[in-house]
VMD Tcl script that builds the backbone (N, CA, C; Angstrom):
set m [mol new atoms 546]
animate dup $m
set s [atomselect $m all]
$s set {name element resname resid chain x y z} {
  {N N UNK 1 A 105.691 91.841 115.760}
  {CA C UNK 1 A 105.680 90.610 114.984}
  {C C UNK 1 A 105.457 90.903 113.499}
  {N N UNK 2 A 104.456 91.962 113.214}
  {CA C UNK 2 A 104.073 92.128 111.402}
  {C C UNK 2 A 105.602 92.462 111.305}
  {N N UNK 3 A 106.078 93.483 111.966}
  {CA C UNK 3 A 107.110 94.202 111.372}
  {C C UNK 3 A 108.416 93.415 110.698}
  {N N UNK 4 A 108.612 92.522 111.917}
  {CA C UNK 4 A 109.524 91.087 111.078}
  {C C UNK 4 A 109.349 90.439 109.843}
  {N N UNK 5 A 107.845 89.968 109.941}
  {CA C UNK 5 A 107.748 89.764 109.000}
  {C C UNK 5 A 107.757 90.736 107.682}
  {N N UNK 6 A 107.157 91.267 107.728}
  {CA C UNK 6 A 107.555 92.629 106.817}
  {C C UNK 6 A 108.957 93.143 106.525}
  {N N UNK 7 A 109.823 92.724 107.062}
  {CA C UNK 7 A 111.214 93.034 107.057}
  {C C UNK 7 A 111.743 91.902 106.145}
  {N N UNK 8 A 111.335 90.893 106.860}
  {CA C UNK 8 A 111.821 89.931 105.590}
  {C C UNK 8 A 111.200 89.243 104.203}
  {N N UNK 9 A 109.894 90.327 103.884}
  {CA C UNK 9 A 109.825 90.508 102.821}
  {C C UNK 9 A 110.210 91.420 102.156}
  {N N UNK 10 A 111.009 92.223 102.714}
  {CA C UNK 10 A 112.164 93.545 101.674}
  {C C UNK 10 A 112.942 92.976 101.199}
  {N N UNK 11 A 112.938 91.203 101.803}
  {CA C UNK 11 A 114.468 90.942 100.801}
  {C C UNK 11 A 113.921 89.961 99.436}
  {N N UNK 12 A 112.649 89.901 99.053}
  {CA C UNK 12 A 112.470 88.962 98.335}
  {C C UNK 12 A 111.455 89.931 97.218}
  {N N UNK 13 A 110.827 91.109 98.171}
  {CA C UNK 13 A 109.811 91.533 96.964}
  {C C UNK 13 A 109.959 93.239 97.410}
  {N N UNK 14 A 109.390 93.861 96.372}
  {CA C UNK 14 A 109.662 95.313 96.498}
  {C C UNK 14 A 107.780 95.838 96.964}
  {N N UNK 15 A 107.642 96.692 97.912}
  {CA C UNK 15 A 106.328 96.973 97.836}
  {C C UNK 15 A 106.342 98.570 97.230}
  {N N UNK 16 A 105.334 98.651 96.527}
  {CA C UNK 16 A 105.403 99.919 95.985}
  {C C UNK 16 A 103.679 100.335 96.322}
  {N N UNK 17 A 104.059 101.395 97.261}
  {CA C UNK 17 A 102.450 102.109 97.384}
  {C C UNK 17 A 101.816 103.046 96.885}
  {N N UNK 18 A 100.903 103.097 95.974}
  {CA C UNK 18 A 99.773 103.652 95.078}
  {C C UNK 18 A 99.033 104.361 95.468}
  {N N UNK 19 A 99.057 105.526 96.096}
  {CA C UNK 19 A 97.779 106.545 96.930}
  {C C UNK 19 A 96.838 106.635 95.683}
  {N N UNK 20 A 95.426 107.367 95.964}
  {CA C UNK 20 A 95.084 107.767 94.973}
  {C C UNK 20 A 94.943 109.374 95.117}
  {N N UNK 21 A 93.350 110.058 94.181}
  {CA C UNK 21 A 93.296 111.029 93.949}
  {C C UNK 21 A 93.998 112.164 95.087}
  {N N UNK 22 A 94.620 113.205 95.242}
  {CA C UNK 22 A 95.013 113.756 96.254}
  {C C UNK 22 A 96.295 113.290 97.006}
  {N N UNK 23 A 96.705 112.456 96.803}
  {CA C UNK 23 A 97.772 111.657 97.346}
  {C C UNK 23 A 97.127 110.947 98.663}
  {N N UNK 24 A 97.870 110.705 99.587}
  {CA C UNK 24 A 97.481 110.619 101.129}
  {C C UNK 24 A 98.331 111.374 101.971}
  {N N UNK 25 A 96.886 111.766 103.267}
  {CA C UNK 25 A 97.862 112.686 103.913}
  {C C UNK 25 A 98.779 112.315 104.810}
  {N N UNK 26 A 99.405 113.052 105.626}
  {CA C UNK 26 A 100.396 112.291 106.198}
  {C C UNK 26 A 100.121 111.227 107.691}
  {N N UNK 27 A 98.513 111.613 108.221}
  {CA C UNK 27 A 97.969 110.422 108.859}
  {C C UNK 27 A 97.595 109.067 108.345}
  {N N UNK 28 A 97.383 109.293 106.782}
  {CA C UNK 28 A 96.656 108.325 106.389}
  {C C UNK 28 A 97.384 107.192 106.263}
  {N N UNK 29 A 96.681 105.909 106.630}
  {CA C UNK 29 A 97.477 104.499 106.738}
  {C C UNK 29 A 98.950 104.181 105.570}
  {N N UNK 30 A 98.811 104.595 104.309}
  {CA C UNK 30 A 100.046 104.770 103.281}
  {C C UNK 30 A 101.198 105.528 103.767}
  {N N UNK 31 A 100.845 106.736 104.691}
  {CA C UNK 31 A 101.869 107.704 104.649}
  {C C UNK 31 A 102.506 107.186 105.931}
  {N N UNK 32 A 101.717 106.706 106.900}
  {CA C UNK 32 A 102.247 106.007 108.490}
  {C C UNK 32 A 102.755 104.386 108.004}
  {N N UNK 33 A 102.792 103.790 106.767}
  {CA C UNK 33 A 102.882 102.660 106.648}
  {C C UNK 33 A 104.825 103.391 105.889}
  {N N UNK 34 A 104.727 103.917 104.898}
  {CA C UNK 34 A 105.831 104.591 104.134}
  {C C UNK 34 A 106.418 105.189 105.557}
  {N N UNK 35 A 106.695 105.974 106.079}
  {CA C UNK 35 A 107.410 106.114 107.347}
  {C C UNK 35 A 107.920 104.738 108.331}
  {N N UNK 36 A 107.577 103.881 108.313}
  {CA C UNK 36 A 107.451 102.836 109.461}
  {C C UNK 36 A 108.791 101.961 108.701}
  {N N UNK 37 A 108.226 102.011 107.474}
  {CA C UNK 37 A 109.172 100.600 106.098}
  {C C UNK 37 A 109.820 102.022 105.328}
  {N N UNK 38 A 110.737 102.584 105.713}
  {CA C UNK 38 A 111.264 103.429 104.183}
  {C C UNK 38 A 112.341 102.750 103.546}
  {N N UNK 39 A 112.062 101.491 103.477}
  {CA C UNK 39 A 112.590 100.707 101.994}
  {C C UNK 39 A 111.109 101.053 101.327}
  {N N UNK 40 A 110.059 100.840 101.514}
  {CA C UNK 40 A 109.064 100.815 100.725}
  {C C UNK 40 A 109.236 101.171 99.429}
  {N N UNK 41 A 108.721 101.398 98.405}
  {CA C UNK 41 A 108.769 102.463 97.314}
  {C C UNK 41 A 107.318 103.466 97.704}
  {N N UNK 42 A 107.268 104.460 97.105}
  {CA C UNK 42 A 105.671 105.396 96.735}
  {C C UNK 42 A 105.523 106.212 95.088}
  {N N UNK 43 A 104.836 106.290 95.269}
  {CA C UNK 43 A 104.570 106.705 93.646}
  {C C UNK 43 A 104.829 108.073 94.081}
  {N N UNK 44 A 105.114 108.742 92.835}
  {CA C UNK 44 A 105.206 110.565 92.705}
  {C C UNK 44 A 104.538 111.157 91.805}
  {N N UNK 45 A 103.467 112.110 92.100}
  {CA C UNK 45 A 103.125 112.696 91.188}
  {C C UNK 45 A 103.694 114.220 90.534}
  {N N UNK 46 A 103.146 114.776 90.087}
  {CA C UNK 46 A 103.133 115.998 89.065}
  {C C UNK 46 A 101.487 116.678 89.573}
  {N N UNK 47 A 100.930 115.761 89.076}
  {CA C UNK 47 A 99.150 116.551 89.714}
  {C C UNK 47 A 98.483 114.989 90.270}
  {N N UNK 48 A 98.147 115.348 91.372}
  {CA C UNK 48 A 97.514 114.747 92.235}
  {C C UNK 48 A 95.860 114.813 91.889}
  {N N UNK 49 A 95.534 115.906 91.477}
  {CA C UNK 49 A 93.984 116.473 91.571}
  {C C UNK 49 A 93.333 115.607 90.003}
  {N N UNK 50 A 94.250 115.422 89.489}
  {CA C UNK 50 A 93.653 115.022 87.757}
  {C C UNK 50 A 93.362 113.580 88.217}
  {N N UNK 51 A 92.490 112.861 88.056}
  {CA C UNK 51 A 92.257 111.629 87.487}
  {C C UNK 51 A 92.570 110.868 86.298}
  {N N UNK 52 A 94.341 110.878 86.286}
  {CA C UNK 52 A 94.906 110.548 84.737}
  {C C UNK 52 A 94.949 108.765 84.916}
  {N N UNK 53 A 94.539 108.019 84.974}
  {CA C UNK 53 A 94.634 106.860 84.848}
  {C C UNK 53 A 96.687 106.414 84.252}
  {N N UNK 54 A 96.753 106.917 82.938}
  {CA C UNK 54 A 97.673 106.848 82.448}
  {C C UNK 54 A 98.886 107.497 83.240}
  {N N UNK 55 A 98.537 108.676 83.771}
  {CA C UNK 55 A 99.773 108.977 84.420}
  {C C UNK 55 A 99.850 108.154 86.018}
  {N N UNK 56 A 99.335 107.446 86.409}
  {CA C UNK 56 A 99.241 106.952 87.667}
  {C C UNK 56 A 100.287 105.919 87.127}
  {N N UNK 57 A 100.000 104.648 85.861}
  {CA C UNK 57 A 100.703 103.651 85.836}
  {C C UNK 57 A 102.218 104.415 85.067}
  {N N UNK 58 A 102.446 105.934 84.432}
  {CA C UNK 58 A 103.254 105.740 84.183}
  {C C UNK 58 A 104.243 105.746 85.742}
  {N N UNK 59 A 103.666 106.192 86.829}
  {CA C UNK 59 A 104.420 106.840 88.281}
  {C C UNK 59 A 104.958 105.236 88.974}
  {N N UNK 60 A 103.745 104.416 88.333}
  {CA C UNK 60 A 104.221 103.228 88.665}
  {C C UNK 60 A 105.384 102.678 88.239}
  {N N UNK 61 A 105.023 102.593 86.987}
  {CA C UNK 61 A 105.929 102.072 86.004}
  {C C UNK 61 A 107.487 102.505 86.549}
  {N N UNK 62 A 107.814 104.456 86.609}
  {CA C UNK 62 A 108.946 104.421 87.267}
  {C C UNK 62 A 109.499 103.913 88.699}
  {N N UNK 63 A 108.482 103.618 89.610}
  {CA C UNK 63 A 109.068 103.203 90.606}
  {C C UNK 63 A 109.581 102.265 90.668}
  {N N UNK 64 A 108.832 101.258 89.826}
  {CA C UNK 64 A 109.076 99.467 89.223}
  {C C UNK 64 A 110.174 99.177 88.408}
  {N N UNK 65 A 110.729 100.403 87.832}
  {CA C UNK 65 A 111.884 100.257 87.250}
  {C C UNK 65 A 112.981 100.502 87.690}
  {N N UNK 66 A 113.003 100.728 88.949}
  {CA C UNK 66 A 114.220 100.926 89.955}
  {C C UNK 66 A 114.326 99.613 90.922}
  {N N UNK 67 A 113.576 98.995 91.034}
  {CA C UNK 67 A 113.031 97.915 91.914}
  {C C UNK 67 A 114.131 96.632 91.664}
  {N N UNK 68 A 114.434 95.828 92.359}
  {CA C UNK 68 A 115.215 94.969 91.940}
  {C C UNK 68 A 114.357 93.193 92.387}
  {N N UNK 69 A 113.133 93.642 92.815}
  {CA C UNK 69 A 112.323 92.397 92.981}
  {C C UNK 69 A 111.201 92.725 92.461}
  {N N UNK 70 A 110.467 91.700 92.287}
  {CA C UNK 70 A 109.159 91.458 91.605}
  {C C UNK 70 A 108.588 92.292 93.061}
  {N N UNK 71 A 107.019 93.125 92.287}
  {CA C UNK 71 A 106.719 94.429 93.209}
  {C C UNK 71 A 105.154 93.825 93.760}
  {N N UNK 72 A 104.472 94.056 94.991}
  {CA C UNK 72 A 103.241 94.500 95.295}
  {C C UNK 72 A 102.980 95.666 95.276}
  {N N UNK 73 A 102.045 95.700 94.458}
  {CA C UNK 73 A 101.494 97.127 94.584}
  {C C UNK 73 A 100.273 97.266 95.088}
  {N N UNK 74 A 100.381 98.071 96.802}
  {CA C UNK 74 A 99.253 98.337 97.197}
  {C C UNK 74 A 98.701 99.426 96.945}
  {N N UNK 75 A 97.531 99.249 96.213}
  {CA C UNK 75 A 97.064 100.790 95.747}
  {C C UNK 75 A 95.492 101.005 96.424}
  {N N UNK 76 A 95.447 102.512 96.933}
  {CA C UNK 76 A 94.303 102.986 97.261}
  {C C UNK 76 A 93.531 103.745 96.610}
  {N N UNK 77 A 92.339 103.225 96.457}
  {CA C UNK 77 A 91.153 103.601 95.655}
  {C C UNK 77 A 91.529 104.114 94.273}
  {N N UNK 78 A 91.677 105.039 93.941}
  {CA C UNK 78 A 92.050 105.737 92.332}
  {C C UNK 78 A 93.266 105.025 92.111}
  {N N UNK 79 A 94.155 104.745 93.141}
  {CA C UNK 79 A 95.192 103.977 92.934}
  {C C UNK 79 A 95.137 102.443 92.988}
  {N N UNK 80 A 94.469 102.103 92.908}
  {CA C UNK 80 A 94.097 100.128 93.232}
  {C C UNK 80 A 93.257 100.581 91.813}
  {N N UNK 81 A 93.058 101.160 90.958}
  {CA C UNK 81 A 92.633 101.552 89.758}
  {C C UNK 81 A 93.419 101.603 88.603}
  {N N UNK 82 A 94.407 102.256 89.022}
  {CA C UNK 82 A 95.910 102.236 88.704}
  {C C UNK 82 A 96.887 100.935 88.824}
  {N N UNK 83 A 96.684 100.389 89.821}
  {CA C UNK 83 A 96.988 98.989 89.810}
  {C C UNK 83 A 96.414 97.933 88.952}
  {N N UNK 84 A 95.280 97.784 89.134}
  {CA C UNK 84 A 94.332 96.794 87.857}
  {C C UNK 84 A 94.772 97.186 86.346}
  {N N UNK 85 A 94.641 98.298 86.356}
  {CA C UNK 85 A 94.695 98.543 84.449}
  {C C UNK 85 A 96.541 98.379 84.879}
  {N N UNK 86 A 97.271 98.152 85.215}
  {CA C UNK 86 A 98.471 97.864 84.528}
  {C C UNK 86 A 99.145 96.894 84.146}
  {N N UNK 87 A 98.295 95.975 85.533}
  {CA C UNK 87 A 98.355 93.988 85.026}
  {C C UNK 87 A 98.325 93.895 84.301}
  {N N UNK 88 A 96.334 94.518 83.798}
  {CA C UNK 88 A 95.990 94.062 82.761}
  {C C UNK 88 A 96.372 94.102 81.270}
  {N N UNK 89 A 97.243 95.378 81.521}
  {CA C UNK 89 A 97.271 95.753 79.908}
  {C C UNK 89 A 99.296 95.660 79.895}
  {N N UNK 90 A 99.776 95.995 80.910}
  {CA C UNK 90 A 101.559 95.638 80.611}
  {C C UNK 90 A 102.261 94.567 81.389}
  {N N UNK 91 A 103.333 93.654 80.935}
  {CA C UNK 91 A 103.759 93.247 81.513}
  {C C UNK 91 A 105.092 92.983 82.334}
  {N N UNK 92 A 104.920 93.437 83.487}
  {CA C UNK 92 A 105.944 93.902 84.266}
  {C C UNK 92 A 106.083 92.788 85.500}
  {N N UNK 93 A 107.028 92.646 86.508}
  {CA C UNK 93 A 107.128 91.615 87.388}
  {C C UNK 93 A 106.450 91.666 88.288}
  {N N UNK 94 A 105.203 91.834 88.294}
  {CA C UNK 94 A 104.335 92.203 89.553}
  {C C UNK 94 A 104.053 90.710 90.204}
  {N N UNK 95 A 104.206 90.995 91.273}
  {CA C UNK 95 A 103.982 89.420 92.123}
  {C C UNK 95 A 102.636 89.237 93.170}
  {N N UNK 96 A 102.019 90.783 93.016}
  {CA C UNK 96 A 100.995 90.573 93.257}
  {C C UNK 96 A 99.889 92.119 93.300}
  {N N UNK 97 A 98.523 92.059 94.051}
  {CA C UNK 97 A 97.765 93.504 94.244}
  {C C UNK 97 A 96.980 93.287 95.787}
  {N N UNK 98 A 97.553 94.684 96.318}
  {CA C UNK 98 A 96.764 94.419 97.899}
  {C C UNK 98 A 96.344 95.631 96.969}
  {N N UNK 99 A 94.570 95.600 96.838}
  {CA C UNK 99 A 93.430 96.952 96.407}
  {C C UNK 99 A 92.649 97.166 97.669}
  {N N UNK 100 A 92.709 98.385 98.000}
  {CA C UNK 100 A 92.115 98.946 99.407}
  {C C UNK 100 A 91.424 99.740 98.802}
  {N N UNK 101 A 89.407 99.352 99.015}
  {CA C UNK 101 A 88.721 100.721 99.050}
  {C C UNK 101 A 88.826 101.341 97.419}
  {N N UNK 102 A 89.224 100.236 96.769}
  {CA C UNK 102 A 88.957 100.689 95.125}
  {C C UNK 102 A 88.041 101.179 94.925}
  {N N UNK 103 A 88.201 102.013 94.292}
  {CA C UNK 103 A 86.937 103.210 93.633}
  {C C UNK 103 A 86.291 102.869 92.260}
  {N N UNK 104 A 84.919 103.219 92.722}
  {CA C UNK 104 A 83.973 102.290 91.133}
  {C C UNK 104 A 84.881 102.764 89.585}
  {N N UNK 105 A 84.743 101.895 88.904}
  {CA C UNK 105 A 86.119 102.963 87.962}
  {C C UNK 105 A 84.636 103.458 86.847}
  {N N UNK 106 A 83.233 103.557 86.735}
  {CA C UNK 106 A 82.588 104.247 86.667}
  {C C UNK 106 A 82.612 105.652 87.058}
  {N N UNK 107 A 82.989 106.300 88.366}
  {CA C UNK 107 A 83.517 107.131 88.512}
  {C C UNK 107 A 84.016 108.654 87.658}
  {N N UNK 108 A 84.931 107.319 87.153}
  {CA C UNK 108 A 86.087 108.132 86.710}
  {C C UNK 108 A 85.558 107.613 84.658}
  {N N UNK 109 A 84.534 107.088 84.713}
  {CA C UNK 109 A 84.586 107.355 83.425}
  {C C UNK 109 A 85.974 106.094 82.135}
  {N N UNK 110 A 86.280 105.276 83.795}
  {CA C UNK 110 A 87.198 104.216 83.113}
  {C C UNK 110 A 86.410 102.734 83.325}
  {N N UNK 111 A 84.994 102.318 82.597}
  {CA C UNK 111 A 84.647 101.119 82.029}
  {C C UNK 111 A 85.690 100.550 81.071}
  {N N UNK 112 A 86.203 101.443 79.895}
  {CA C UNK 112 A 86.535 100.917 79.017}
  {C C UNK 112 A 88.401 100.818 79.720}
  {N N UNK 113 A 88.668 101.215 80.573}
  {CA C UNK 113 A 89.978 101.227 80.919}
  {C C UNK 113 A 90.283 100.209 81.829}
  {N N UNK 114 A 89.415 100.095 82.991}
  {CA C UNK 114 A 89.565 99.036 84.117}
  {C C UNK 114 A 88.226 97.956 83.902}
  {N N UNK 115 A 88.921 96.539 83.473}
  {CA C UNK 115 A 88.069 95.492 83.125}
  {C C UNK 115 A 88.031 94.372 83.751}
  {N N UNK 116 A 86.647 94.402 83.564}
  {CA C UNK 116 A 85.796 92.882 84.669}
  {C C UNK 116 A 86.356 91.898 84.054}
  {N N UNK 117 A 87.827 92.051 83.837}
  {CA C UNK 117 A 88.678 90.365 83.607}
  {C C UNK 117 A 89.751 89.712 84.465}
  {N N UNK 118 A 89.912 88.998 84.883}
  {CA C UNK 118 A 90.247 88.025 86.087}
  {C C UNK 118 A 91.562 88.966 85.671}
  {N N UNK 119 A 92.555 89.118 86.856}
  {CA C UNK 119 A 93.982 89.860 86.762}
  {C C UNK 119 A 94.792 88.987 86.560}
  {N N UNK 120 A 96.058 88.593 86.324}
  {CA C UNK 120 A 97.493 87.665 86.288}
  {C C UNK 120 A 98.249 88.129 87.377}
  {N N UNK 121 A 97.749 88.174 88.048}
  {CA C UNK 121 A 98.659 88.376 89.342}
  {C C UNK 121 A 97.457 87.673 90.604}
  {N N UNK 122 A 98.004 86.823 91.515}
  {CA C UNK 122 A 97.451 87.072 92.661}
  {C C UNK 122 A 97.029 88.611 93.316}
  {N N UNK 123 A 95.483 88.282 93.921}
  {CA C UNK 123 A 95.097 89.844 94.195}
  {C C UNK 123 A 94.305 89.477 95.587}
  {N N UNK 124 A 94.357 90.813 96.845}
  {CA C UNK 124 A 93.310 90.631 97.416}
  {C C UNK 124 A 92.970 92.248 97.569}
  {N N UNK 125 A 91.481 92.373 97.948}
  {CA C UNK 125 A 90.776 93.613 98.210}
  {C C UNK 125 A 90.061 93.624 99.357}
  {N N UNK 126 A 90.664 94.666 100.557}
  {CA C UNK 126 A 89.802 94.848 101.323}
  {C C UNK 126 A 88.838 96.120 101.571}
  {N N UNK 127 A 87.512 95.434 101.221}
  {CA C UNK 127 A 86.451 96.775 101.431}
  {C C UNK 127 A 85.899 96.789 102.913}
  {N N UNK 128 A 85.141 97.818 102.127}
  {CA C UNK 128 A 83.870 98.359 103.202}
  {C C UNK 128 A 82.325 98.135 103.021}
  {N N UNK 129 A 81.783 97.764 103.831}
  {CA C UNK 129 A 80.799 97.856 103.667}
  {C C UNK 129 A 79.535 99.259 103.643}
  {N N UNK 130 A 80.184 100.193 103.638}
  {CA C UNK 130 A 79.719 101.793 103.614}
  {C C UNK 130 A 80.552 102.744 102.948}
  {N N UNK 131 A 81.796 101.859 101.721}
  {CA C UNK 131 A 82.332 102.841 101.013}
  {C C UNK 131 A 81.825 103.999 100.701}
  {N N UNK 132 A 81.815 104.994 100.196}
  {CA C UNK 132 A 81.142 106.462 99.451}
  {C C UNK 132 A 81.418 106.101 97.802}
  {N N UNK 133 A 82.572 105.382 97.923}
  {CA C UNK 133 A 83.461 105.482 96.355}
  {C C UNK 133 A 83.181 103.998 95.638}
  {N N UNK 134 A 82.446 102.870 96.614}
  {CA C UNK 134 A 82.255 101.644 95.692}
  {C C UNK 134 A 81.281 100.873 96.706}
  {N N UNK 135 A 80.255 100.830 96.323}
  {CA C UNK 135 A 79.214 99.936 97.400}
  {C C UNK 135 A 79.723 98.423 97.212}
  {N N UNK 136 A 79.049 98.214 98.532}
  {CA C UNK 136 A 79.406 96.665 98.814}
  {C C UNK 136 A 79.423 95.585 97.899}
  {N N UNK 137 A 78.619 95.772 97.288}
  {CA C UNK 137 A 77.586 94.603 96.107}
  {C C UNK 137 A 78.883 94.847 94.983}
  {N N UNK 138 A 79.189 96.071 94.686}
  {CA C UNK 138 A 79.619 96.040 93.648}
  {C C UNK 138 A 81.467 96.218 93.725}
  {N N UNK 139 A 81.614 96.032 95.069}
  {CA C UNK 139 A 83.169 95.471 94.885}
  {C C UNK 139 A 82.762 93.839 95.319}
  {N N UNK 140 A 81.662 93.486 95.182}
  {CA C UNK 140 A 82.190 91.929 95.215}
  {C C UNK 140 A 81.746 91.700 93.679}
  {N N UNK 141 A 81.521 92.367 92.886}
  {CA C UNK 141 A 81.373 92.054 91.794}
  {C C UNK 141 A 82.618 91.941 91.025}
  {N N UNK 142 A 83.172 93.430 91.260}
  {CA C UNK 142 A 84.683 93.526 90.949}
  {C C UNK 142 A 85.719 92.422 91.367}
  {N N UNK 143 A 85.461 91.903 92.628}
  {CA C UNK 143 A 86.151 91.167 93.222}
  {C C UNK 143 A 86.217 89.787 92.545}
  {N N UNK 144 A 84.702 89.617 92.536}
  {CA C UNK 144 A 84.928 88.328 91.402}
  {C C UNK 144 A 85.262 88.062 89.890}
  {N N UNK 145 A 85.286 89.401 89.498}
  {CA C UNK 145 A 85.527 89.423 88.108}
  {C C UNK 145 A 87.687 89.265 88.073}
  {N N UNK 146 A 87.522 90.038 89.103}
  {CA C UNK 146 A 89.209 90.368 88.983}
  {C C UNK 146 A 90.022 88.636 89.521}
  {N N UNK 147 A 89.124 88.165 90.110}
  {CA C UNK 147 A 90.082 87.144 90.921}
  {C C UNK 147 A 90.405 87.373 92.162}
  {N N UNK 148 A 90.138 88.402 92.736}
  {CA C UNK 148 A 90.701 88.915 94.150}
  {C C UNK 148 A 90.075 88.266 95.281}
  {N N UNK 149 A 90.613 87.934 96.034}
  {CA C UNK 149 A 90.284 87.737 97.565}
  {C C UNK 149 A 89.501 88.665 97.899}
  {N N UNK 150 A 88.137 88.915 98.498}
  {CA C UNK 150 A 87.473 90.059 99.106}
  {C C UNK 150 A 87.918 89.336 100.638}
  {N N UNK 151 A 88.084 91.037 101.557}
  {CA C UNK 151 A 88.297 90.497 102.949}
  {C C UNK 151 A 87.219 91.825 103.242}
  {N N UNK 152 A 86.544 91.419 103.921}
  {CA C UNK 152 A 85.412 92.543 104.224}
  {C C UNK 152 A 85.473 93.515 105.633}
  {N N UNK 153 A 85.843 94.737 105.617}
  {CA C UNK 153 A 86.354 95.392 106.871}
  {C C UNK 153 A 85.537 95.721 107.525}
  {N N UNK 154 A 83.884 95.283 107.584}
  {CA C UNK 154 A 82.674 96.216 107.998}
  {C C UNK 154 A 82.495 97.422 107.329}
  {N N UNK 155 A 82.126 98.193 108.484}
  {CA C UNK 155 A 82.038 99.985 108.116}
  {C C UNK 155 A 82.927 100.437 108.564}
  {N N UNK 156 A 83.603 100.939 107.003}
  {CA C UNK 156 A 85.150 101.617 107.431}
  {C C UNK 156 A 85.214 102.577 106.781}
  {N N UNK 157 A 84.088 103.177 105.865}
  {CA C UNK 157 A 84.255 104.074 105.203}
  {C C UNK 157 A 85.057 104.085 103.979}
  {N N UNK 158 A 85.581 105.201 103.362}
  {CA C UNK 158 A 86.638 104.763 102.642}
  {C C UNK 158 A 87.817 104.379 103.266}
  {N N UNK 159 A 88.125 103.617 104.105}
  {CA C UNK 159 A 89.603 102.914 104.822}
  {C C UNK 159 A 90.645 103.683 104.662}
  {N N UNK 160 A 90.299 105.632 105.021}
  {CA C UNK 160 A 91.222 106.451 105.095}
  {C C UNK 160 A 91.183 107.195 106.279}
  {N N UNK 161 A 91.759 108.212 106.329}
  {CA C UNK 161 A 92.091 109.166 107.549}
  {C C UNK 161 A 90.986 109.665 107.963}
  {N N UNK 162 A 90.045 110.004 107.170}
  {CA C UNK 162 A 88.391 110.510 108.037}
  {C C UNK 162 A 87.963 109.494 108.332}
  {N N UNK 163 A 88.184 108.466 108.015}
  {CA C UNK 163 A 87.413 107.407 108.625}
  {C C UNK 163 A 88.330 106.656 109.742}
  {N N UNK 164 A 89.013 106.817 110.056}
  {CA C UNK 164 A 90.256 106.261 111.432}
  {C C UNK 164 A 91.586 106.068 110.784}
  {N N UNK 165 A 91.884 105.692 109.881}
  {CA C UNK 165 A 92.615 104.839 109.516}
  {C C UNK 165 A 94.159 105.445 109.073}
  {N N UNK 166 A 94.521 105.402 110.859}
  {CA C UNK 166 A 96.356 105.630 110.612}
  {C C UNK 166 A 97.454 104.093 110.660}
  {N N UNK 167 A 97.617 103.743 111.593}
  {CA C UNK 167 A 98.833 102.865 111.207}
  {C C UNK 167 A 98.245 101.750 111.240}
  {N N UNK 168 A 97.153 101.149 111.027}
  {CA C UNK 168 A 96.158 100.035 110.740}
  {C C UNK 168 A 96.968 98.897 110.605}
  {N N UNK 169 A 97.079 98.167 111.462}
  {CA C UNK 169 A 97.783 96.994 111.912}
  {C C UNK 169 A 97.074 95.805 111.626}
  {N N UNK 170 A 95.868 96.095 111.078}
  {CA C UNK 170 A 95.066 94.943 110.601}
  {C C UNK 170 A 95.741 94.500 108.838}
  {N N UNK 171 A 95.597 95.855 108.251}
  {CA C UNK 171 A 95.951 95.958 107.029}
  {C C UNK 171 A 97.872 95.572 106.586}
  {N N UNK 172 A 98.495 96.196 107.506}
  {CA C UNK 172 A 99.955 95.468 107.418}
  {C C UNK 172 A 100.246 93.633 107.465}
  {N N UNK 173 A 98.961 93.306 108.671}
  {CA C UNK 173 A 99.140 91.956 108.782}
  {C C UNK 173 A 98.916 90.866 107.250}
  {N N UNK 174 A 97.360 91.761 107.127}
  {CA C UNK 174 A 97.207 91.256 105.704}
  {C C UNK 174 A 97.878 91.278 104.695}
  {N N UNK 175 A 98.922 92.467 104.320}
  {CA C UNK 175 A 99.913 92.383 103.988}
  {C C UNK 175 A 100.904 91.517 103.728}
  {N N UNK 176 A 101.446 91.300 105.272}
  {CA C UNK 176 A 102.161 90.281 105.252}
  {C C UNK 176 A 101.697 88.268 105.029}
  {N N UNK 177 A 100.831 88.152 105.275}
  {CA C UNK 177 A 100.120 86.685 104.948}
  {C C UNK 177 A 99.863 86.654 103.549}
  {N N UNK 178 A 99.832 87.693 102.985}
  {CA C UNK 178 A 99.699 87.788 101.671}
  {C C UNK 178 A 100.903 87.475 100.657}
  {N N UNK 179 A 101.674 88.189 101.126}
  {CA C UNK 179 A 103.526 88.068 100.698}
  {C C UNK 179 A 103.879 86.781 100.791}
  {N N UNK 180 A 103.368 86.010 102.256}
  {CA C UNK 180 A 103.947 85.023 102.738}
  {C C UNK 180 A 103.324 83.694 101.950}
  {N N UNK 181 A 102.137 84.057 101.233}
  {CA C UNK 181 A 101.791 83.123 100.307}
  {C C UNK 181 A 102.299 82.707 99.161}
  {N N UNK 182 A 102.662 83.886 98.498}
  {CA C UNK 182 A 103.143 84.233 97.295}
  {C C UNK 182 A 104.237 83.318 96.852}
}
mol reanalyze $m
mol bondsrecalc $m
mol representation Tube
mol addrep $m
């Protein structure tokens, strides 16, 4: 049933998926989600290991420019980082942000890059309540600053491959109800 639906949002919007630091591996929910939909788009890097903020949205930027519909970009953690600062600061046809497991952008030393200001795009974020990379409290802080929907996954860890998370059928659904709003 997601998959239908998901099918017939290839004809109206482009999804483009955002791994972060390291890419994802090939269990992890992005790489089993990109196999399943290869209309999808995915970002490409050059270095995976750097925390370039800038080069993440430029990887975006090219995928979005091949795109022939307004894009979701689901981005994970360093990449749902990458997603926020590009709303915020360019404007491109984004129609919306699924942020999974965003990473404190403290972190990374990007306060002044990723900002506690409501996004222009419809957004939702689903955390954890036992992230490593963003405690609870403070993605609902984010959450409310950005505008985003928080959907709260329990304890999921970072909502990657050490923590379970291959073809997560919870997260596609959300996906799709999300699209279907839009």
């Amino acid at each position: 049933m997601t998959t239908d639906r998901l099918e017939q949002i290839d004809e109206k919007l482009t999804v483009i998926l955002v791994p972060g630091l390291r890419d994802s591996d090939e269990d992890h929910w992005q790489s089993c989600w990109h196999r399943r939909f290869p209309l999808w788009k995915r970002i490409r890097q050059r270095n995976w290991l750097e925390p370039d903020i800038d080069g993440w949205i430029s990887a975006i930027r090219r995928e979005h420019f091949t795109s022939q519909h307004p894009a979701i970009l689901v981005g994970h953690s360093f990449g749902a980082l990458a997603a926020c600062r590009l709303v915020q600061t360019q404007k491109l046809a984004i129609a919306g942000l699924i942020l999974v497991a965003p990473a404190e952008p403290a972190l990374f030393e990007l306060e002044d890059s990723v900002l506690p200001e409501k996004l222009n795009t419809p957004s939702v974020m689903l955390v954890s309540r036992n992230d490593p990379l963003m405690s609870f409290k403070r993605a609902q802080f984010w959450a409310e600053c950005w505008g985003a929907r928080l959907i709260d996954t329990g304890d999921s860890g970072h909502i990657n491959t050490a923590a379970g998370f291959g073809e997560w059928e919870y997260g596609l659904m959300q996906l799709a109800e999300f699209c279907e709003s839009l």
